[in-house]
N, C-alpha and C positions, 0 to 999 in steps of 0.2 A: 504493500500500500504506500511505506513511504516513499517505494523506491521509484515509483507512478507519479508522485506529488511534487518530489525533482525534478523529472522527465519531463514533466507539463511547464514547471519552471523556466526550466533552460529553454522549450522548443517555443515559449513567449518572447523570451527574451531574445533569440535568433531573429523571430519574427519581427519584434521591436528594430532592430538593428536592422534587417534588410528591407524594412518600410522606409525608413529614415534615409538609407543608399539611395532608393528607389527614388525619393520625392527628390535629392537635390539631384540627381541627373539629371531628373527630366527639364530641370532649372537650368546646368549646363549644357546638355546636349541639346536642346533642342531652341535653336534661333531663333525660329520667328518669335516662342518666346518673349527672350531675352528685347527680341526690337520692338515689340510688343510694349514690355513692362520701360523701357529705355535702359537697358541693367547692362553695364560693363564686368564682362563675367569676372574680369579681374579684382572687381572689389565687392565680389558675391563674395561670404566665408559664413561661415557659424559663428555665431555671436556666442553661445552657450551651450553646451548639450541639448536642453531643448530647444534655443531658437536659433533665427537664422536672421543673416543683415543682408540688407541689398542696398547700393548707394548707385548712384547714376551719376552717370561724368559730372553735373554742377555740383554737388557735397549733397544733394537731398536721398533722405534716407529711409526703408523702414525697417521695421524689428519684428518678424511674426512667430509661431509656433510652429515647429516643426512637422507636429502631431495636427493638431489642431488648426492651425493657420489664423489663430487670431491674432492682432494687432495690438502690438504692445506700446512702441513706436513710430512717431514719423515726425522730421524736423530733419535740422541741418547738423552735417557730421564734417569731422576736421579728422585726420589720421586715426580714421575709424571710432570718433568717441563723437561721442554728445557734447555739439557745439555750436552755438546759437539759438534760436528760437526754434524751441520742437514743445509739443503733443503727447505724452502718457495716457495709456488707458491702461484699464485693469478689468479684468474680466473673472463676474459670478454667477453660481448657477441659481437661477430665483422663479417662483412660480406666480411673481407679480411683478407690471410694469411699472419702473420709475422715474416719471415721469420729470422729474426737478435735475434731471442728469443729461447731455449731451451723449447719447449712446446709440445700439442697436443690437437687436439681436439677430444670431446667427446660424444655432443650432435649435432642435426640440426635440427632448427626451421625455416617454408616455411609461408611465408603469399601471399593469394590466396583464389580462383582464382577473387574474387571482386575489393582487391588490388594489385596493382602491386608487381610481383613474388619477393620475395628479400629472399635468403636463408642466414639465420644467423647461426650462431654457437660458442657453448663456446669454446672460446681458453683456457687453462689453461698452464700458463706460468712460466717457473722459472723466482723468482721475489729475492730472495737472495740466498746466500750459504756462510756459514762459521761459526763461533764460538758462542756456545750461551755458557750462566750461569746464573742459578736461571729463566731460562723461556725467558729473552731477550739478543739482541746480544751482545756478548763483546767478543774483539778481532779480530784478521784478518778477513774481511769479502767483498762479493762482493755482489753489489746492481745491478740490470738488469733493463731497460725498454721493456717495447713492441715494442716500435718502433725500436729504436735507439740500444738495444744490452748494451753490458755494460755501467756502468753510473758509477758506483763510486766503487773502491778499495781500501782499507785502514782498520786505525784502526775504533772502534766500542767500546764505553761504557756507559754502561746502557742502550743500544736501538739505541743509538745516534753517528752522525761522531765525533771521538774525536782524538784528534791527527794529525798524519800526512797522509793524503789520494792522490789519485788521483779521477777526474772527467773527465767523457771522453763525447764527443756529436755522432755527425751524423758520422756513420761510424766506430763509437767507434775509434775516433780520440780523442786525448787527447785534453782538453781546462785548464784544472788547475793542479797541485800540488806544495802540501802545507799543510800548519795546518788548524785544525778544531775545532772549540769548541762549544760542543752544538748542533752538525748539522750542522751550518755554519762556512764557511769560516772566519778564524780570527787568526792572526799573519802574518808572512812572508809567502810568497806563488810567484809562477809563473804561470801566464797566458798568454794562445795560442790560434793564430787562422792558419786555416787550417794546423797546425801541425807545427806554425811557432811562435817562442816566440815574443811576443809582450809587456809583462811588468813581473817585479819582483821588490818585494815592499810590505809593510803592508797592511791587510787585517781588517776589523772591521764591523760587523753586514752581512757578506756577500758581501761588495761592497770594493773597491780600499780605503784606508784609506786615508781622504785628508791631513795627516801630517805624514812625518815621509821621511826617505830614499828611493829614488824610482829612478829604470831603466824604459826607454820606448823604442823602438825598431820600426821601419817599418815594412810593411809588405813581403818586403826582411829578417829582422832577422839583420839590420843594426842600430846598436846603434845610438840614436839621441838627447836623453837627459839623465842624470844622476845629481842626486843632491836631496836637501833637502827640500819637501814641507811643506808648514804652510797653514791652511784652505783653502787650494786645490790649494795655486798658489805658482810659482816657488821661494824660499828663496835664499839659497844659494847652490853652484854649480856649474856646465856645462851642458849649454842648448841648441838645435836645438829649433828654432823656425820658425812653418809654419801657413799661410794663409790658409784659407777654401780652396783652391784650389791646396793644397798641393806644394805651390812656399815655398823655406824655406827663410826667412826673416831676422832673426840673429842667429849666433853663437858665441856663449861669455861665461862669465862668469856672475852670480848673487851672492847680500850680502844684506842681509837683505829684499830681496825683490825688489831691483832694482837691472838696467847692471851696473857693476863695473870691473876696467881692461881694459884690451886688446879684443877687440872683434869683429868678421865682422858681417855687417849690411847692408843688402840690401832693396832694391828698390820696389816697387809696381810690377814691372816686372820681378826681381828678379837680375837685375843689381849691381854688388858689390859697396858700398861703404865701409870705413872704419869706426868704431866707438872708440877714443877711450877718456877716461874720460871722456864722454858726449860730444864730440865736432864729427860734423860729415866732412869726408874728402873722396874726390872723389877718389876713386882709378887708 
């Protein structure tokens, strides 16, 4: 039995291997082809075990699957690398159309009739577009989801978000701009929700930075705190402060970490009282 489950093995895997012969021949041997496609056989090669490159005498290029023939690449190539403005796509198998994406599909897969009918199909979707050098991104560039449609615009170095970008969500509604370093968010930056600014302020490994200068805002767009945080809690300043229940509780000034000043101070129900150098006065 095992010695059958080898055998089946290996006679795949021949199979695999003289598909792959077969497909690029017919890509050299055969001209019309090649004058066809515009493909200078000389900078036909494999780009990778599964895919394959074709560039045509001006530097334009694409990158497909060997197996599959999908499209991975197409833009402009420099001594065979990613060089100029080129095209990324990224190809999944899904049993619903996504319509927020520049794509297409290419195949369709039915399982039946013992299992329940479900027809799948590869989508292949634009997944970037914008500036490559030396084979990865740098400079202007836009990043796509399948779902959601745009995801992120901005700079790009060495592969990576570096600089100043935006981040967009559902809807391709903006939720951040700002700096980047690394891929992640890091420096000054502004963050939104449903297209409505809700903080601006230092950014570090990705998340709100808990020390440094920071604006907070409602979900009006109405300012409610500004001032200086230290390990996440308010230093010095002018601050709104509310209850889990969104009652606002005081507005004042902070130093060093405590209320200092002039400042109103309300109630459990959110009844004014006065606050001022610690001493509390009924209004």
């Amino acid at each position: 039995m095992m010695l059958k489950i080898k055998f089946n093995i290996i006679i795949k895997k021949i199979y695999s291997y003289l598909n792959e012969v077969i497909k690029l021949s017919m890509i050299i041997y055969n001209k019309e082809l090649q004058k066809k496609l515009n493909i200078n056989i000389k900078n036909y090669i494999k780009f990778s075990k599964e895919k394959i490159l074709t560039i045509d005498n001006e530097g334009n290029g694409e990158i497909r699957g060997i197996k599959d023939d999908n499209l991975y690449f197409k833009g402009k190539f420099l001594n065979k690398k990613k060089n100029g403005f080129g095209f990324e796509y990224m190809t999944v198998c899904t049993n619903y159309i996504a319509p927020k994406t520049k794509g297409f599909f290419i195949t369709k897969i039915t399982f039946g009739p013992k299992f329940p009918t479900v027809q799948l199909m590869n989508y292949t979707f634009l997944y970037y577009e914008g500036e490559y050098i030396n084979g990865k991104k740098e400079g202007k560039g836009k990043e796509y989801d399948i779902d959601t449609g745009l995801e992120y615009e901005g700079n790009f170095i060495n592969g990576k978000r570096e600089g100043f970008g935006k981040e967009f969500g559902q809807n391709e509604k903006l939720i951040y701009e700002g700096e980047f370093k690394n891929g992640k968010r890091e420096g000054m930056g502004k963050e939104y929700k449903n297209g409505v600014l809700i903080f601006e302020g230092e950014f570090k490994n990705d998340t709100r930075s808990r020390n440094g200068y920071r604006k907070e805002y409602d979900s009006n767009g109405n300012l409610i705190s500004e001032g200086l945080y230290k390990n996440g809690k308010m230093w010095s300043g002018k601050f709104t402060e509310y209850d889990e229940r969104r009652i606002r509780q005081f507005v004042g000034e902070y130093k060093n970490g405590k209320r200092s000043g002039k400042g109103k101070d309300y109630d459990k129900d959110g009844n004014l009282l006065w606050y001022i150098d610690g001493d509390l006065y009924c209004g």
